[in-house]
Each structure stands twice: as C-alpha cells, then as structure tokens.
C-alpha positions in Angstrom: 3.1 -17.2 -16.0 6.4 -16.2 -14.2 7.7 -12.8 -15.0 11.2 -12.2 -14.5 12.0 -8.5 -13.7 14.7 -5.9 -11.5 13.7 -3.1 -9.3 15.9 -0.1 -8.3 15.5 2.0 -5.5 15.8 5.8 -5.5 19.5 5.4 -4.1 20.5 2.7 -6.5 20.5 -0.5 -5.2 18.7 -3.5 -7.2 17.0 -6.4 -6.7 15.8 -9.4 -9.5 12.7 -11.1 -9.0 10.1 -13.7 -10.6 6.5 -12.4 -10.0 3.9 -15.3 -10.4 0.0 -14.5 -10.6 -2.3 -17.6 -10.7 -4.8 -16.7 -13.5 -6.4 -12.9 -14.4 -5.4 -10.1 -12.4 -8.0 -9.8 -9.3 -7.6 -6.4 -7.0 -7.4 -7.2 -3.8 -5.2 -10.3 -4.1 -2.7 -11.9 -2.0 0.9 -12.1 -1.9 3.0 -14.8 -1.0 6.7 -13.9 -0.4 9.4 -17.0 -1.2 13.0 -16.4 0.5 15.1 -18.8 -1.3 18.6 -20.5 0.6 22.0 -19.6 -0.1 22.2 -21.7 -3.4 19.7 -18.7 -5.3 21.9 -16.3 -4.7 23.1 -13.9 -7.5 21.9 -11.7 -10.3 19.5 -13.3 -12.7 16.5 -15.1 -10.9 16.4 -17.7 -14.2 18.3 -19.4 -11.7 15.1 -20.2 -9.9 13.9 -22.8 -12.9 17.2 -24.6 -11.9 17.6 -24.9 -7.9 14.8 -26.7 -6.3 12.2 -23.8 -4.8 8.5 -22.2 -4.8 9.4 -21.3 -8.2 10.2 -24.2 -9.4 7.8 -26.2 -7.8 5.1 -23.9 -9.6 6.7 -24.0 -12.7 6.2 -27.7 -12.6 2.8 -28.2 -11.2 3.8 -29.2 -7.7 2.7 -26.4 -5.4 -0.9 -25.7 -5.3 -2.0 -21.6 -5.9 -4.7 -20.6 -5.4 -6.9 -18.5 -7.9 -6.0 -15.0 -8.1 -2.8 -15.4 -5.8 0.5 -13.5 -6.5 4.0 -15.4 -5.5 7.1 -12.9 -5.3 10.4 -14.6 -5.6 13.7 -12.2 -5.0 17.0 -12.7 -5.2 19.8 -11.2 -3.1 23.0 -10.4 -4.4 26.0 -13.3 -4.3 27.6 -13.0 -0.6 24.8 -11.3 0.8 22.1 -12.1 2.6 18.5 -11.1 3.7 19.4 -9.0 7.0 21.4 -7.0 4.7 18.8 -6.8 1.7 16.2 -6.5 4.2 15.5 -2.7 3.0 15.8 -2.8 -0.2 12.9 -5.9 0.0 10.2 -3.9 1.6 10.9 -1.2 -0.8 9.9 -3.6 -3.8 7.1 -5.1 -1.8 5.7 -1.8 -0.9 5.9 -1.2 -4.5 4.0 -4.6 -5.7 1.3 -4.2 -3.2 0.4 -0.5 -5.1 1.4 -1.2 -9.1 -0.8 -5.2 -8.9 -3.3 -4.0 -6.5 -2.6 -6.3 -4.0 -4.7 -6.5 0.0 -2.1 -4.7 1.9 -3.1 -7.4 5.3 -2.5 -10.3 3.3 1.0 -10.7 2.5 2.6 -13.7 3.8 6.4 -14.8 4.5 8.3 -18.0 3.9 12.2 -18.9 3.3 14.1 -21.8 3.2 17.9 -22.1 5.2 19.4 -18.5 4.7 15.8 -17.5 3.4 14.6 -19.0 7.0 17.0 -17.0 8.9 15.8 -13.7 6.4 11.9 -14.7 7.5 12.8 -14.6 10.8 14.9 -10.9 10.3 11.9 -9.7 7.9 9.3 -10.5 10.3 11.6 -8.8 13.5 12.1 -5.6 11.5 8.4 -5.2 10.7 6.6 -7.4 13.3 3.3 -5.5 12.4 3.3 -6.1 8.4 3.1 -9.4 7.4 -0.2 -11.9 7.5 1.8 -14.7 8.5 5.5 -16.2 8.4 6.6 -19.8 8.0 10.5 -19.9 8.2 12.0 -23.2 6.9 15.2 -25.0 8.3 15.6 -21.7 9.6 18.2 -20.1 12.7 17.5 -17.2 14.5 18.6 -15.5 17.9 15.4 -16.4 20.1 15.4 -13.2 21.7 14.7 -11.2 19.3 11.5 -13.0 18.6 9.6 -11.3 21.6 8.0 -8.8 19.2 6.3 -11.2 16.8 2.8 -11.4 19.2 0.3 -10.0 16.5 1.7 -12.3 13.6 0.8 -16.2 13.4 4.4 -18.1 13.2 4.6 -21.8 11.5 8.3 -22.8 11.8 9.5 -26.5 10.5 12.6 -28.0 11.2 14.4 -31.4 10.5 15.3 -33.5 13.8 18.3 -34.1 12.5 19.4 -30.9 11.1 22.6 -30.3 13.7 24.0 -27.8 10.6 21.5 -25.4 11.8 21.2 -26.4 15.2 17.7 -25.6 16.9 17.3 -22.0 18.4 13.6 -22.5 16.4 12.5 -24.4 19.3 14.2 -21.5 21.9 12.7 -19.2 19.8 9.1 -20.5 19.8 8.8 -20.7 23.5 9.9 -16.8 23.5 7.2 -16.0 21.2 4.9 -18.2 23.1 5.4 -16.2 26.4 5.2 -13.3 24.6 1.6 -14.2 24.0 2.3 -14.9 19.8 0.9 -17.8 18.6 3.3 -20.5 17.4 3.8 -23.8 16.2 6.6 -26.1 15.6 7.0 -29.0 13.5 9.9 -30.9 14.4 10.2 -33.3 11.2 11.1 -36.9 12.5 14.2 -38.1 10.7 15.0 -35.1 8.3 18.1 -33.1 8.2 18.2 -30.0 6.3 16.9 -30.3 2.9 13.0 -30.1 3.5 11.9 -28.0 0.9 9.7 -30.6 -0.3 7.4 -29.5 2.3 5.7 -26.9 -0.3 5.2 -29.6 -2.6 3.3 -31.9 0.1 -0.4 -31.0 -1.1 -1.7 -33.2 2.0 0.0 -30.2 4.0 -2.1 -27.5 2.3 1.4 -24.9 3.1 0.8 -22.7 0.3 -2.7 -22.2 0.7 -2.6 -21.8 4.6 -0.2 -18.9 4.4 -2.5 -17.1 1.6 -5.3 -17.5 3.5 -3.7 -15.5 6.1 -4.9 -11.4 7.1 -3.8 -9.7 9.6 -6.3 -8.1 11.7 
C-alpha cells in the first residue's frame, strides 16, 4: 500500500512523499526513485492519485513491481524544481535506505519532463550512487554528462518532442566517449507525453531498473 508521509531536514526544509513496498517488508530490498514533471508539483503528494505517474500507474495495477520492491515518490515544492531540491532528496533517500533496510547498490532513478531534467542533475551530482537512471522526455546540458561512466543510462525521447528539443541525443554520445554505457530510444512519432512507457509491460521498464546494482 502507498504511504503518504513528509520529511524535514535538520535545517528545516521539507519534502512530501508516497513510499510504496510491494508485499512484506524484505531487508535488503530495492528502491526505485519516481521524479514526477512539473504538473506534481506542490505540497501534498495525494496529488499523485490524480496526474498520470509511477504512482498512479501502481495504484491501478498498470506497472508491474516486483516482490519485495520499494517505489519512492517525492514532491518538490510549487516553482521549484529538482536541481534546487536536489539536497534535500538525498537527505530523505539516505534516510529510507537506513529506517526500511533497503541494499544501498540498488537504488535506481527515473523522471518524467522536469523529473527527466532532475534525473539527469541527481545522477551528475552523485555520479557514483545510483544503480541505474532512466530520464524520460528529459533536457540536459550534454556536457555535464561526462561523469556518468560507472552508472548504466536508459534515456527515451519522443521524435517529435521539439518542446524539449534533443540535447539527450548530444548527451549520449558524451557519455558514450566517456566510456558510460548508454542507450537511446528515439520513440517514432511521439511528442512529449510518453509516460505510458512505465505502463508498457512488453517493455519490462520497472523491473529492468530494480534489477539494477552497482558494482
């Protein structure tokens, strides 16, 4: 079941979230982070039930998790954004991983849009932490990609999403050369709103990224 709660850090700044565990607690287990777009923003994550996300789509059955898994949903402030939040984020998943006994090496990273751009930024500012990250209709400045070698990247993009423009595809030739492992999947014919993508079981997304461990 979803659990909606806030954490604080020491200096005051907060942070509401839906916590999902698929069936009993299991030490040990997984964590899958969901970065949701700029229409989840504000300060009660009920408002994931409503807006078309991971949460949702578990909610109603249509994303696959596997036994044992935990899904962490945040939500950043109205006006903000993930680059700014950033912080206060790995404070609450440093504090998850300890209080649900989660494997430290297997904590994975996805975002849709403005959640894209804050998997990109998450996975920058601590290129040795996650398992894997998957950012979603996503922009990013390819540059700074250079430093994600030792973390498997899955980026997917509409063909037709000019809003966003394509630095993905800039960006996974940088962390190509870098010697990362990428892949991009340029989705023929879609513009921006993919998020159905999680709720495509033939694509196995969910499962991939808690498969994931970083060595």
């Amino acid at each position: 079941m979803m659990q909606k709660s806030f954490f604080t850090t020491p200096e005051g700044a907060k942070m509401g979230y839906l916590l999902y565990r698929q069936g009993e607690k299991q030490p040990g287990a997984p964590l899958l982070i969901y970065l949701h777009g700029g229409d989840g923003r504000g300060d009660d994550p009920d408002l994931f039930y409503r807006i078309p996300c991971l949460a949702q789509f578990i909610e109603d059955g249509s994303a696959v998790i596997p036994e044992g898994a935990v899904v962490l949903s945040p939500q950043c402030a109205e006006g903000s954004n993930w680059a700014k939040e950033g912080a206060v984020l790995k404070a609450l998943i440093d504090q998850l991983i300890e209080t649900e006994e989660l494997d430290p090496k297997r904590i994975s990273l996805t975002g849709v849009s403005l959640g894209g751009m804050g998997t990109f930024t998450m996975g920058v500012a601590y290129p040795a932490f996650f398992s894997c990250l998957m950012p979603v209709c996503a922009s990013v400045d390819p540059a700074t990609c250079a430093v994600l070698t030792d973390v498997p990247v899955r980026i997917f993009h509409g063909t037709e999403d000019h809003g966003m423009g394509f630095s993905v595809k800039e960006a996974h030739e940088v962390i190509k050369a870098a010697g990362g492992s990428s892949e991009l999947n340029m989705l023929e014919g879609h513009g921006h709103e993919i998020r159905w993508i999680y709720q495509d079981r033939s694509m196995g997304l969910t499962e991939w990224m808690l498969a994931r461990k970083r060595a």
